[in-house]
C-alpha positions in Angstrom: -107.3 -34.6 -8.2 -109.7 -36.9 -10.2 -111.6 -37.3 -7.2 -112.0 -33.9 -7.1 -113.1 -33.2 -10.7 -115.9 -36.0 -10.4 -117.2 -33.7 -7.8 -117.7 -30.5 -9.3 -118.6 -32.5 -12.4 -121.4 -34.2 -10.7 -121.8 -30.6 -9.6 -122.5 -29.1 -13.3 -124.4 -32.4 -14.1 -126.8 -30.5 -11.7 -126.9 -27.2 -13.8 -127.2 -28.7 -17.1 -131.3 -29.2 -18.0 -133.4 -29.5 -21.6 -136.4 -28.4 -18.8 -137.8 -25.3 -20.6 -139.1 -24.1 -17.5 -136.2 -23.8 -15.7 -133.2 -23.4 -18.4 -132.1 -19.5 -18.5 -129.1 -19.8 -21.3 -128.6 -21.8 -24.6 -124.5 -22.9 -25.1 -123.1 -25.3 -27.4 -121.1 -27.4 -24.9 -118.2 -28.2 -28.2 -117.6 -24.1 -28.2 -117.7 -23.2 -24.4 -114.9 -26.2 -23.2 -112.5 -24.7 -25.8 -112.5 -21.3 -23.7 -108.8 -21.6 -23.2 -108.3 -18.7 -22.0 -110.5 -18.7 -18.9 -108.0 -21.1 -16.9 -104.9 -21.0 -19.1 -105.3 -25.0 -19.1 -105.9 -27.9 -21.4 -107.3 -27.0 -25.2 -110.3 -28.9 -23.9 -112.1 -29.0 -20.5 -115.5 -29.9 -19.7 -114.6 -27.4 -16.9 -115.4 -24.7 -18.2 -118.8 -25.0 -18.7 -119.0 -24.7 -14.7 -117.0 -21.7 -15.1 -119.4 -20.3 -17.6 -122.6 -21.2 -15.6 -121.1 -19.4 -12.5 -120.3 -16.2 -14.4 -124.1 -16.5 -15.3 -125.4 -17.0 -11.8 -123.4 -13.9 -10.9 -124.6 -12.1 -13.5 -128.6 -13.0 -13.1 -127.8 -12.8 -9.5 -130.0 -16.2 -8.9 -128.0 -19.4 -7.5 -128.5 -23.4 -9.2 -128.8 -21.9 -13.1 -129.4 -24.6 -15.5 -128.6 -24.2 -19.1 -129.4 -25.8 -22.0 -126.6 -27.4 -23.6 -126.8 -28.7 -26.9 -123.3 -30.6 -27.9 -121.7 -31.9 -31.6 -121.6 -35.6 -31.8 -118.1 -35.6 -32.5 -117.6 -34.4 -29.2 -118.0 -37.8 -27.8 -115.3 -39.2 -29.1 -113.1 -35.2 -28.8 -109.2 -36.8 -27.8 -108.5 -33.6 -26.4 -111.4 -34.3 -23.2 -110.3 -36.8 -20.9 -112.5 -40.0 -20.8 -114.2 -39.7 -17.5 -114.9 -36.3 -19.5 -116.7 -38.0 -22.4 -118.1 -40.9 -20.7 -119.8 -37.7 -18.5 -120.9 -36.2 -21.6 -122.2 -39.4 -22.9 -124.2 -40.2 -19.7 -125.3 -36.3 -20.0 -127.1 -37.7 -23.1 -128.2 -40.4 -22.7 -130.3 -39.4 -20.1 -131.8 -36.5 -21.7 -130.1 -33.7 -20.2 -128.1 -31.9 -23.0 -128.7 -32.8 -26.9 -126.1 -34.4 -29.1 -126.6 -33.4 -32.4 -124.8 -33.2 -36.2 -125.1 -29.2 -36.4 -125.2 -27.5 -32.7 -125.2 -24.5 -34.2 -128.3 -23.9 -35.9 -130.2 -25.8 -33.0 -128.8 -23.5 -30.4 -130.1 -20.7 -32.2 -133.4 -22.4 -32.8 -134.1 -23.7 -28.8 -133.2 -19.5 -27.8 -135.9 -18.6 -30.5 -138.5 -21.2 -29.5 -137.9 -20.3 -25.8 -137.2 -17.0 -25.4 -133.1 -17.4 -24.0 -130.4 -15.9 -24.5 -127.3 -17.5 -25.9 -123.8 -17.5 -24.9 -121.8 -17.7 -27.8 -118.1 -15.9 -28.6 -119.5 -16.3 -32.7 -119.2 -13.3 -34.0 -122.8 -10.8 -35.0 -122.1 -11.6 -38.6 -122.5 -15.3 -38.1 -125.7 -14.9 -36.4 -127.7 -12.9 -38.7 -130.5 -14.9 -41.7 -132.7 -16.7 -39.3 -132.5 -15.2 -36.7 -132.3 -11.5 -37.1 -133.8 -11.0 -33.5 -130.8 -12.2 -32.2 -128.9 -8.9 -33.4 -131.9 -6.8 -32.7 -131.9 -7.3 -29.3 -129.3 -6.3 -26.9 -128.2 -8.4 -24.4 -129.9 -12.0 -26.1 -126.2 -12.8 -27.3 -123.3 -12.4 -24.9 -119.5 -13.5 -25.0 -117.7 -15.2 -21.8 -114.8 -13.9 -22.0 -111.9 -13.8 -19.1 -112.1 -11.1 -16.1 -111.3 -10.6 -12.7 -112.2 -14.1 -11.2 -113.3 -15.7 -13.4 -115.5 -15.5 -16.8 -117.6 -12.1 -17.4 -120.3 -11.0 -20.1 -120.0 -8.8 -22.8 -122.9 -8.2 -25.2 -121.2 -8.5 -28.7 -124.8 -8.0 -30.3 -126.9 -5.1 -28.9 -125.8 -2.7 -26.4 -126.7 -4.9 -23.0 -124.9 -6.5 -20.4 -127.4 -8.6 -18.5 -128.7 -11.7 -20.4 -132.1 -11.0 -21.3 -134.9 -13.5 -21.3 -137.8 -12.6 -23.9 -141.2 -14.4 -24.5 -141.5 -18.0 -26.5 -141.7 -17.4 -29.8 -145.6 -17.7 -31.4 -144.2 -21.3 -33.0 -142.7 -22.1 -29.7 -145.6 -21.0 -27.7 -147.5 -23.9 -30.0 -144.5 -26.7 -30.0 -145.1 -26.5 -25.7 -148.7 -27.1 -25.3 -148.1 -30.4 -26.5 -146.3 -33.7 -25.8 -144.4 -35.6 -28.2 -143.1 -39.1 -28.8 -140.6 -40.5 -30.5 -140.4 -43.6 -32.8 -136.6 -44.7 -31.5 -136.6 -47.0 -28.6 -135.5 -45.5 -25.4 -135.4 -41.7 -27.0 -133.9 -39.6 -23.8 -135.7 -36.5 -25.0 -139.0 -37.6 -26.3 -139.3 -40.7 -24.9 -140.6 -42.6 -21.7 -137.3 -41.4 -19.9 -133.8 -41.3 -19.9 -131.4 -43.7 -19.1 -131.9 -45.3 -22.5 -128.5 -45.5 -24.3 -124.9 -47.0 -23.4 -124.8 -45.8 -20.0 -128.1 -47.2 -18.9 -126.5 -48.5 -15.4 -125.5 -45.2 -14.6 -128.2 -43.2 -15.3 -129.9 -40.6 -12.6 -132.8 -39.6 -14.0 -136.2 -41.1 -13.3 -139.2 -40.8 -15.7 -139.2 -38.3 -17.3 -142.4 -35.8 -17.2 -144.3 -34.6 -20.3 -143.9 -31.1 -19.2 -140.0 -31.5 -18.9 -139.9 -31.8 -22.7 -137.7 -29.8 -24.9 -139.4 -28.3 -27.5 -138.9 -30.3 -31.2 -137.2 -28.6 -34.0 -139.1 -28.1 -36.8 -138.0 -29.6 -40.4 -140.0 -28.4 -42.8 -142.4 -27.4 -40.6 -142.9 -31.2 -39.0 -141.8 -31.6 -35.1 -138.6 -33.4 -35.3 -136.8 -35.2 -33.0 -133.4 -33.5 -33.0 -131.0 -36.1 -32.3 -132.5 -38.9 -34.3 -134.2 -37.0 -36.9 -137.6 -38.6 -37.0 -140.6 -37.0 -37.3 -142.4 -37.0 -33.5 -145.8 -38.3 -32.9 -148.5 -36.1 -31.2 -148.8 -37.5 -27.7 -151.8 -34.9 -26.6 -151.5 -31.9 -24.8 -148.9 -30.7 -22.2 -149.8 -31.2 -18.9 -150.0 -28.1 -16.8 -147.1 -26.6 -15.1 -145.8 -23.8 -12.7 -142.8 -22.7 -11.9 -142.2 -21.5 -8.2 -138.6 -20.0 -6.8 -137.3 -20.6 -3.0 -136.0 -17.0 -2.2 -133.6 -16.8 0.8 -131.7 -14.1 2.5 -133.1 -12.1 -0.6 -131.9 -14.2 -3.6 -133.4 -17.1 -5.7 -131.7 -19.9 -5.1 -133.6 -22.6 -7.0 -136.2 -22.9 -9.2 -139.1 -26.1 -9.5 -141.5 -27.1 -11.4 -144.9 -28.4 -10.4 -147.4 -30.3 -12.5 -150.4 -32.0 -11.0 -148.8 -35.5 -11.5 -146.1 -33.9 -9.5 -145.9 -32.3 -6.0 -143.1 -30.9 -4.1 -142.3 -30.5 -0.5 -139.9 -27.7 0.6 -137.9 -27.5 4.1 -134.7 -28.2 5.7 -134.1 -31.8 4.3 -137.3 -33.1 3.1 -137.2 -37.3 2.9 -139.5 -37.6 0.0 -138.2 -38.5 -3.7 -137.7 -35.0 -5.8 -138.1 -32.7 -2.3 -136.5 -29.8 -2.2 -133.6 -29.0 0.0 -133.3 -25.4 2.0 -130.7 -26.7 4.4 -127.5 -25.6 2.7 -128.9 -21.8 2.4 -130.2 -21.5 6.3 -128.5 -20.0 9.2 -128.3 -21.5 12.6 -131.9 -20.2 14.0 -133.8 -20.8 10.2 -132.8 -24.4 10.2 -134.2 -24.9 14.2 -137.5 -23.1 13.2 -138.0 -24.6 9.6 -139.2 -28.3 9.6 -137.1 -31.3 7.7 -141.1 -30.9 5.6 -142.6 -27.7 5.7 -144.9 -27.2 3.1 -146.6 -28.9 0.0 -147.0 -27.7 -3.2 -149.5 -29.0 -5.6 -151.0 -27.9 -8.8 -154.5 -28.5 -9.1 -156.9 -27.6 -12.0 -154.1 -24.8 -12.9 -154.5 -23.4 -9.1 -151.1 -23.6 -6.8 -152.3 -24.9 -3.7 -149.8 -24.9 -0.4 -150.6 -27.1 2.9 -148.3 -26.3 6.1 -147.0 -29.8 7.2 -144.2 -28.4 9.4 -144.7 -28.5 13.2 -144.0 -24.4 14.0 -146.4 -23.0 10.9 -146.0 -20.7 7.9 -147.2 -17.7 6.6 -148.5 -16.0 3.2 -147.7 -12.9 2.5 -150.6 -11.2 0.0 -148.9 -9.8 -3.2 -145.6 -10.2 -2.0 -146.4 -7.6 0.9 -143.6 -7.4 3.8 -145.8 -5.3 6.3 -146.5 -7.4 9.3 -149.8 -6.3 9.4 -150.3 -7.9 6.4 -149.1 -11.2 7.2 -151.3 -14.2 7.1 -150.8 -17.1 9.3 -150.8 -21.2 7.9 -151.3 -23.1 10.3 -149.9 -26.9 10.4 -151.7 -29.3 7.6 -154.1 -25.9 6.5 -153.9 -25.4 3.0 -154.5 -22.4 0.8 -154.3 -21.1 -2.9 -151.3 -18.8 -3.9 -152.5 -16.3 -5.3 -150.9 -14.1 -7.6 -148.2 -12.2 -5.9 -148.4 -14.1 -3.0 -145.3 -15.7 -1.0 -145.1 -18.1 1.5 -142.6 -17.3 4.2 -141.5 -20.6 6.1 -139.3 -17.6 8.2 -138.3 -13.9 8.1 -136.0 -13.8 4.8 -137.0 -17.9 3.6 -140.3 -17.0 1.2 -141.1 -19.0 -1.8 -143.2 -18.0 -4.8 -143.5 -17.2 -8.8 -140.1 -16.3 -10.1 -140.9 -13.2 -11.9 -142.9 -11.9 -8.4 -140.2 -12.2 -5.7 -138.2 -8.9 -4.7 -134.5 -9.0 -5.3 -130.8 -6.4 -4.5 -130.0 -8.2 -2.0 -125.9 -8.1 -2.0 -124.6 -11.9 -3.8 -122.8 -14.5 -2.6 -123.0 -17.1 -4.9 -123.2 -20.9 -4.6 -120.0 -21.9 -7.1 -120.1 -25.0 -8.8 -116.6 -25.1 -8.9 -116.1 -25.1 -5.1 -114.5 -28.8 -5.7 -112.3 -28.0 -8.8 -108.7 -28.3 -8.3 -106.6 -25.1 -7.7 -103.6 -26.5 -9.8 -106.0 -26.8 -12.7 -107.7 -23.3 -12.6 -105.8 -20.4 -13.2 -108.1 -17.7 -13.4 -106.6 -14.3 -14.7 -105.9 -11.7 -11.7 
């Protein structure tokens, strides 16, 4: 069994992010693994956050959600989490993938401000209302997990919605994000040169860490501030530029990427380079025959997404996101061309990638569970 709950723990570790650009949820981690009634378990399980994250991919209808996590330091040293569970959470932080901070809380509430997300949260309307009056303004920006037929399902206890909602960044979020920012402590995971910096440097997974992967600071009387060392952050210049593109197959998202023009990405079967991304897992028999292991290159140059076929059987783009054949234009191996916006590249019928917001989607969901590996003798989800 503890073999099995490193895997789908390693499997959250995947779904957990301080990426702005690709987080879709705020939690505080110390709330969500008390959930006891989801499983009828332990009083704590670091579980239950992949339960939660699966009730949102269901509910977004979009596979490989991150959220962002932000976690009470007394929650690495909780008794009631095993300690494979803490030393997770631990690594977690110290390589810059959730926060650990003295008041969760109020940061939660401030990172789904700054960015626009919605927060899932069982704290009751009353407790969210001061600050952050939009919160109870909008429906569907604060929704409960709460047990249901398989697992966790949403309820919007603020508002009158059922699908979390993601808005714009806030106008002082919108500023904190065109910039970079350092941080004064040695080996700072969030604001530093990378992660890996703390007490579980040996086992830490993340490489450097880019500019545009930054969380957004909190703001202490109106200074960027590191939130989990509390020291004012330097100004480190602007943000490089970013895009977001979504691989769309069988007509759902299943991941999301970010491109910058320090960073590339190449998308196909099971691409070799460091930081490719992998359509294997999602292809049928005759996709995976026809797509290459590298089948196209995205790049970001002067703000323009440029693609360049490197596959062996071509690509195609189709213009606005159009699905007539007619319409269809061919990429021919190592030819390049700007995406447009709108457009999609199709690397086969049903496998397109594009801008998130621009891809079609209905298409009926099976979703990807991060909690395929969890033992059955520990989940006992309500019938």
């Amino acid at each position: 069994m503890r073999f099995e709950i490193s895997k789908v723990l390693d499997a959250i570790e995947g779904r957990v992010s301080t990426d702005p650009s690709l987080a879709r949820a705020v939690v505080d981690l110390a709330e969500v693994i008390r959930y006891q009634d989801l499983d009828g378990g332990r009083p704590a399980s670091l579980l239950r956050l992949g339960m939660v994250i699966d009730a949102l991919a269901r509910e977004l209808e979009e596979d490989s959600i991150p959220v962002y996590a932000v976690v009470h330091r007394a929650l690495l040293s909780d008794a009631d989490l095993t300690s494979n569970e803490r030393m997770v959470v631990r690594r977690w932080a110290d390589d810059g993938l959730v926060e650990v901070l003295d008041n969760p809380g109020d940061r939660m509430l401030e990172v789904a401000d700054l960015l626009g997300l919605p927060v899932l949260t069982r704290v009751r309307a009353d407790g969210l209302r001061g600050r952050y009056p939009w919160l109870v303004e909008q429906a569907g920006r604060v929704l409960a997990p709460v047990p249901g037929a398989g697992g966790p399902v949403f309820i919007a206890h603020v508002g009158g919605g059922h699908t979390p909602v993601a808005g714009d960044r806030s106008p002082a979020g919108v500023k904190l994000l065109s910039r970079q920012w350092r941080c004064a402590e040695p080996g700072c995971a969030l604001f530093g040169g990378g992660g890996g910096g703390g007490a579980f440097a040996d086992l830490s997974r993340v490489v450097e860490r880019s500019p545009a992967g930054q969380p957004p600071p909190t703001l202490r009387g109106g200074a960027p501030t590191c939130p989990r060392h509390g020291t004012r952050l330097g100004d480190g210049g602007p943000r490089p530029r970013s895009a977001v593109l979504a691989v769309r197959v069988g007509g759902l998202i299943r991941r999301r990427f970010v491109l910058t023009e320090d960073q590339p990405a190449v998308v196909g079967r099971a691409p070799d380079q460091v930081g490719g991304i992998v359509l294997g897992q999602w292809l049928n028999d005759e996709a995976r025959r026809w797509i290459s292991r590298s089948h196209v290159r995205f790049e970001l140059r002067v703000g323009e997404v440029i693609v360049t076929d490197v596959s062996t059987n071509g690509s195609g783009i189709r213009p606005g996101g159009s699905m007539a054949e007619a319409d269809r234009v061919p990429l021919a191996p190592q030819q390049s061309r700007v995406l447009a916006e709108g457009d999609m590249v199709e690397l086969y019928p049903g496998v397109q990638i594009g801008r998130p917001d621009e891809l079609p989607a209905g298409a009926p969901y099976t979703p990807t569970s991060v909690m395929a590996e969890a033992p059955t003798m520990a989940m006992r989800l309500p019938r």
